[in-house]
C-alpha positions in Angstrom: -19.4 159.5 -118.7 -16.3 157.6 -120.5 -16.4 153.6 -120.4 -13.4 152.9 -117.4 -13.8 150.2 -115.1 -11.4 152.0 -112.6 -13.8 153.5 -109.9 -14.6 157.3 -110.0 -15.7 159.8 -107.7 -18.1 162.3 -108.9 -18.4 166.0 -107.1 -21.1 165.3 -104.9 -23.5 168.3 -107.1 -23.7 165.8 -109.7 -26.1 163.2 -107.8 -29.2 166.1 -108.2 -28.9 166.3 -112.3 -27.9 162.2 -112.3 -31.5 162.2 -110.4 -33.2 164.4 -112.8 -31.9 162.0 -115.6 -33.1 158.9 -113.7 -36.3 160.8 -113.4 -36.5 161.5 -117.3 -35.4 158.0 -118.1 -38.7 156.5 -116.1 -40.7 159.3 -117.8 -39.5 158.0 -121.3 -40.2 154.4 -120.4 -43.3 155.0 -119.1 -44.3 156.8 -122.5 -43.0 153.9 -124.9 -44.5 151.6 -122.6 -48.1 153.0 -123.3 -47.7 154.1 -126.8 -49.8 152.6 -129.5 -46.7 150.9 -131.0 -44.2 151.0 -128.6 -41.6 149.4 -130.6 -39.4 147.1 -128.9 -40.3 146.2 -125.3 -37.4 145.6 -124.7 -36.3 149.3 -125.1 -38.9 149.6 -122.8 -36.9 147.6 -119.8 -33.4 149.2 -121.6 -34.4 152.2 -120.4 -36.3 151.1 -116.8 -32.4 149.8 -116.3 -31.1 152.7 -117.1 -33.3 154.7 -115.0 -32.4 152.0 -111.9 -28.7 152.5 -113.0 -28.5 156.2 -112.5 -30.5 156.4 -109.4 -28.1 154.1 -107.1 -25.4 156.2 -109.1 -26.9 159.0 -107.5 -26.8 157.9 -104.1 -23.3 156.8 -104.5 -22.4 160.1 -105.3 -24.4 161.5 -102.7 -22.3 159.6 -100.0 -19.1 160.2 -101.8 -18.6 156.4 -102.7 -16.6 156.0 -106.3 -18.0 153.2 -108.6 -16.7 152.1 -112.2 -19.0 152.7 -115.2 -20.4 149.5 -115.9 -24.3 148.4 -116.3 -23.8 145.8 -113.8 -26.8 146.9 -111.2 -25.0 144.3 -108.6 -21.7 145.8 -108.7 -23.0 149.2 -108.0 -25.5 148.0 -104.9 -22.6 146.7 -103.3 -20.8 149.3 -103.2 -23.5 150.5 -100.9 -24.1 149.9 -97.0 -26.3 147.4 -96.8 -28.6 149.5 -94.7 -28.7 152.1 -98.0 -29.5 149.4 -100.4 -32.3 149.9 -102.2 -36.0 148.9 -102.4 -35.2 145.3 -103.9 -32.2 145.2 -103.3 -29.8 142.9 -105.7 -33.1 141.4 -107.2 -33.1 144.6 -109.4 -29.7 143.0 -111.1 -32.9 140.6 -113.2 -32.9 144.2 -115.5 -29.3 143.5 -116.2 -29.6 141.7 -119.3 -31.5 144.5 -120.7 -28.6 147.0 -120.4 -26.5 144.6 -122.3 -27.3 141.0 -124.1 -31.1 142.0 -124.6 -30.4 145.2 -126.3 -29.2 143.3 -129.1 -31.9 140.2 -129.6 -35.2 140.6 -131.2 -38.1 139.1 -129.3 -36.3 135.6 -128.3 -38.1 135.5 -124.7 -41.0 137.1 -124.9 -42.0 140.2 -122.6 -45.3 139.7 -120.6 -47.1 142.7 -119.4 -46.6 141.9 -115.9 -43.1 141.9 -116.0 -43.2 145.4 -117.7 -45.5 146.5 -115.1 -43.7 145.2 -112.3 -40.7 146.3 -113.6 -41.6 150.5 -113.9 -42.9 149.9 -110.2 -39.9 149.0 -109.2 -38.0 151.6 -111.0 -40.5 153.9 -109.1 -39.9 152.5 -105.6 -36.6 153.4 -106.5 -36.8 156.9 -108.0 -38.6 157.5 -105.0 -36.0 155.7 -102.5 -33.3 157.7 -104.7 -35.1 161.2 -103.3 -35.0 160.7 -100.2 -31.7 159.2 -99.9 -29.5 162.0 -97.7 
């Protein structure tokens, strides 16, 4: 995908692989998050985001509805009918700053483990929610 704010509509085969991406993404996170040295944890909710971002992608393109290319989980959610939005709705935007701002600081607010634990849940309600989206 090429960085354009101008709204785009996908062919509708291209919400399955954007789903098995989304799926792969949670798989990778899920792996930092329980190595030995993970790293950064914030890579660790870079890539939760990321997952989150390409599952309401997918749905979008499963109903035919255009979005721009942009990180911005709110933006894409309401593009959605609210009936369709997903589990969490626009709270899910609080993974946001990890798409953008966070991927470039070091540690300045510190992670808990709850929050990375709450935060692959909800990318898994999602997932999930993204699946059975028709």
């Amino acid at each position: 995908m090429t960085g354009t704010n101008k709204p785009i509509l996908f062919p509708k085969e291209y919400a399955d692989e954007l789903l098995r991406i989304a799926e792969g993404d949670l798989q990778s996170a899920l792996a930092l998050a329980s190595a030995k040295k993970p790293g950064r944890l914030e890579n660790v909710l870079y890539i939760i985001q990321q997952s989150v971002e390409k599952c309401i992608e997918s749905v979008l393109v499963k109903k035919q509805i255009a979005f721009p290319l942009v990180h911005d989980l709110g933006i894409l959610i309401a593009l959605l009918p609210s009936q369709d939005y997903p589990p969490g709705g626009f709270d899910l935007t609080a993974l946001n700053p990890f798409a953008t701002i966070r991927r470039y600081e070091e540690g300045t607010l510190p992670l808990l483990p709850e929050e990375i634990e709450s935060s692959i849940k909800a990318a898994q309600f999602v997932v999930s929610w993204a699946k059975s989206t028709k």
